[in-house]
N, C-alpha and C positions, 0 to 999 in steps of 0.2 A: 474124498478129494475131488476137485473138481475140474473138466474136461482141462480147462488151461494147466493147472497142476501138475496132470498127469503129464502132459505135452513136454513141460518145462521141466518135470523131475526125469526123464531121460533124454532131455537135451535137444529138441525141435528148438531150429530157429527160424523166427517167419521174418518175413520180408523187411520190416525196420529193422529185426535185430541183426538182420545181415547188413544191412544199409550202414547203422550206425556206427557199427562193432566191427565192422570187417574191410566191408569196400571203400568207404571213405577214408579212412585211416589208411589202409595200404594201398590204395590203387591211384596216385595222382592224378589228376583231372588230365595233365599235359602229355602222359602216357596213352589215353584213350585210343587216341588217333591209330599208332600202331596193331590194335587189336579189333577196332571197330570199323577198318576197308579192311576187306579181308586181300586186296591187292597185295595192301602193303605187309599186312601178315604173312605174306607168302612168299613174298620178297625176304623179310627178317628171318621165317624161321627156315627159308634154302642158305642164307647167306653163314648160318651157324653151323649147317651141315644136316639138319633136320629134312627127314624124306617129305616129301608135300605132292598131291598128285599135279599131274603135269596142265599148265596152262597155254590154251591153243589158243586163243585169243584175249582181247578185251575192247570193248564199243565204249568209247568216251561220248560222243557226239550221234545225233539222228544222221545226219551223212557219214558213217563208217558203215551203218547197214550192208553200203554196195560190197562190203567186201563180204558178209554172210557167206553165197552163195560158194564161194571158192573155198572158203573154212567148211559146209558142209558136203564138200563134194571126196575132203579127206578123212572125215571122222564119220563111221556109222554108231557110235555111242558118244555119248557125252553129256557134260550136264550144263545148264545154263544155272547163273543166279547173281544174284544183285550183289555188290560190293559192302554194299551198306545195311542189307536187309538184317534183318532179327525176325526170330521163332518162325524159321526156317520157310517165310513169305517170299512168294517169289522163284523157289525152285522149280526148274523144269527138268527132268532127269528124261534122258534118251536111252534105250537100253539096243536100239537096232533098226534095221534100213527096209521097207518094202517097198522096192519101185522107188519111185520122187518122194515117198509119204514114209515119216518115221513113229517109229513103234517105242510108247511110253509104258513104264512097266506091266501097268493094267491091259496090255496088250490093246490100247487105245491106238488108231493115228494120228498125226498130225501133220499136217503140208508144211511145204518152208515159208510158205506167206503169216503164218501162226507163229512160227517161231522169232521170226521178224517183229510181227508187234508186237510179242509179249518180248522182246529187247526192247523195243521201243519205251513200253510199259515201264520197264524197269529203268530207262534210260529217264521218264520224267517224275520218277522220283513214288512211284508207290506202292513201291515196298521197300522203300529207308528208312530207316531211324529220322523220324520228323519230318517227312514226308519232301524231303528236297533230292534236287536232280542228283543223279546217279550214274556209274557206271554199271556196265556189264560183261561177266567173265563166261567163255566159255572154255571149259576142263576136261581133265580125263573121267569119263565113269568108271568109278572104281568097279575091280570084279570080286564079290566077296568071296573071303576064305568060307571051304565048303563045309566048316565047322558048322556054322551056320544053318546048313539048308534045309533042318526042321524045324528052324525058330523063326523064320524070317520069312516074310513073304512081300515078294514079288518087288526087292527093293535092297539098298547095302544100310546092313545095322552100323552102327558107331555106337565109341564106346568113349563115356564122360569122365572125365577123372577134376576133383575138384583138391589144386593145388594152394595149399597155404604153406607160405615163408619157406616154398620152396617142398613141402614136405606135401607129397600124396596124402591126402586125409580119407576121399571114400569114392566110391566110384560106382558104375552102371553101365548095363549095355540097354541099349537102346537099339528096338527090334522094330521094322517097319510092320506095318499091316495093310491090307485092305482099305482099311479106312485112314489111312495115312498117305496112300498113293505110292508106296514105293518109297517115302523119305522118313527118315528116325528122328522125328519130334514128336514129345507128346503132347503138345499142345495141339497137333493134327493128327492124333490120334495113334498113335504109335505105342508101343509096352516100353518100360522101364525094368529091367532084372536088376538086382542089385548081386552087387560080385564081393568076395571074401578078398578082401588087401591081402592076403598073408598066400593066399596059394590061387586068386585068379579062378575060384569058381564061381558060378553063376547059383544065384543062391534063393530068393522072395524075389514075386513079380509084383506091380502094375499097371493096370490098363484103364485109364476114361478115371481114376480116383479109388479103383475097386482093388482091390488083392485076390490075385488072382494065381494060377499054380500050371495052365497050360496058353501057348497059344491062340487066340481067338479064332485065326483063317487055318492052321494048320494041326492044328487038335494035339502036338506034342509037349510033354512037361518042357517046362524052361529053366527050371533048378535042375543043375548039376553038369552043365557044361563047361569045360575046363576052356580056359580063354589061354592060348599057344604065345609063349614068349612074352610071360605075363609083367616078368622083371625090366625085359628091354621094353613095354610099353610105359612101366612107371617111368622109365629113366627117361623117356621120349615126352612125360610131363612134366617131369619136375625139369628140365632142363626149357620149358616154356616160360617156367621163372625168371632164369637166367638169363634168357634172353628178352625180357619184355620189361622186367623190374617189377614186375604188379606182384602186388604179396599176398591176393586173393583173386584165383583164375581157373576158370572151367577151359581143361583143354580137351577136346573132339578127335581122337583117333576112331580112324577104320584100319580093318587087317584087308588088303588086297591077298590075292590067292597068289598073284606071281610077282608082287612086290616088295607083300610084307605091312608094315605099320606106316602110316599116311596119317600126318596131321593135316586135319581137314580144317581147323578155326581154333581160335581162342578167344576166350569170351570172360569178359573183366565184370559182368555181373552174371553170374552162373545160376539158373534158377535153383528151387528146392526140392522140387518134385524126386530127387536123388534121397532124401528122409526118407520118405516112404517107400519109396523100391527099397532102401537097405533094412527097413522097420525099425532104424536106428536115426537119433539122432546126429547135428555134426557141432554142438556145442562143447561138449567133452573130448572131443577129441580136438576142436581146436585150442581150447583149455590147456592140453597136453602137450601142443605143439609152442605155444608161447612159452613155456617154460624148459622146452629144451632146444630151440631152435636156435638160439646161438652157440651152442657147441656141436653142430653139424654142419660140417664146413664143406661138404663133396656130395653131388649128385649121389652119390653110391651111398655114403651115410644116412641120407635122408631116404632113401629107397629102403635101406635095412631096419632102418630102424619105422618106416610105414608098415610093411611086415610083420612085426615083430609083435606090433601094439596094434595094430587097426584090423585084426583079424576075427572072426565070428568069436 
């Protein structure tokens, strides 16, 4: 059988066949909007009752700058990033204060005259989606749960959950690194775990394309950590459903340590790279969801029955 074969007989979908098969068909064009300024996503998902971390600012304009300096003088963490950006372009994560000069995870500084331009940066538009003017949000920096603190380095992991028709189909934590700077994308270098639907463990890594079975900066395995209030984070995706309408959507939880679960984005085209951290496909299992998905009519249904069926 031959490499495409194998791919296709356990159920990899690449890029068109998610395009054609999935997000087209369920995700309306006129819906985007809500999920693609993460503004306004954060606005939707407080208004439903969903936790979201806190927003201390936002820079519409190049003269809002003057107010930076009064936003910096109450937050020693925080994180900056664009409204509009994709594959996590653009973030600036704060983790602390030394002196006038703030301290980025890599235990780098940075003055506030840097933090200024790179709003600026972000304000003319080069790290959006098609490279047009921008806003810019400053938030709370999440503190991760200490479950975490031999998988993760020097940055807060998030954890992908990829919602169809409402129904949790597969999921991943996503573990910063070194070479990711402190932020959980892998396209900047970050690990991929794939997590068990049915009990929330952390199960196959990886990392740069490779499969891989320990952290790269912190030498500890990454299979077998139990991800805490595994059920109240599915309900906190599938309820992303409900509140957006899109019928195929990648929702972004972190666990903070004294908050809890924090929808951090949603994202109406979800990459794939979540196949391979699970060594599973997500054909068959969306397969499985078109055909029961209209006799589960309650967030709790659809959690039970993700559970039940999406388990190793």
């Amino acid at each position: 059988m031959s490499w495409f074969g194998k791919l296709k007989k356990i159920g990899v979908i690449g890029l068109n066949g998610r395009n054609g098969a999935y997000v087209l068909p369920n995700n309306p064009r006129k819906l985007y909007p809500l999920v693609d300024d993460k503004i306004t996503t954060k606005e939707l998902t407080q208004a439903a009752g969903l936790n979201v971390p806190e927003l201390y600012g936002v820079f519409r304009a190049q003269h809002e700058l003057k107010k930076l300096p009064g936003l910096l003088q109450k937050h020693d963490s925080f994180v900056v990033k664009p409204a509009r950006g994709a594959g996590g372009n653009g973030i600036l994560v704060i983790t602390g204060k030394l002196g006038p000069r703030f301290r980025k995870p890599d235990d780098s500084l940075v003055a506030e005259d840097a933090i200024s331009f790179h709003i600026s940066n972000i304000l003319s538009g080069m790290y959006s989606l098609g490279g047009m003017p921008d806003k810019a949000m400053l938030e709370y920096c999440v503190q991760f749960s200490p479950i975490f603190k031999d998988i993760a380095y020097q940055g807060v992991p998030d954890i992908r959950i990829i919602v169809y028709k409402g129904i949790p189909v597969m999921a991943m934590l996503r573990l910063p690194t070194r070479e990711s700077d402190g932020k959980a994308n892998l396209h900047q270098g970050a690990m991929g775990c794939g997590i068990d639907m049915c009990t929330g463990m952390t199960t196959s890594a990886v990392w740069k394309n490779n499969s891989c079975t320990h952290h790269p900066d912190t030498l500890h395995p990454v299979a077998g950590v139990s991800i805490p209030d595994w059920p109240e984070l599915l309900k906190q995706a599938a309820l992303g459903y409900s509140v957006t309408g899109l019928g195929y959507l990648g929702v972004d939880i972190v666990l903070d340590k004294n908050l809890g679960p924090l929808i951090l984005e949603l994202n109406a085209r979800p990459g794939l790279a979540i196949q391979v951290a699970n060594r599973c496909g997500l054909q068959h299992r969306l397969d499985k969801v078109d055909s029961v998905h209209q006799d589960l009519h309650s967030e709790q249904e659809r959690i039970q029955y993700a559970m039940e069926n999406f388990g190793s």
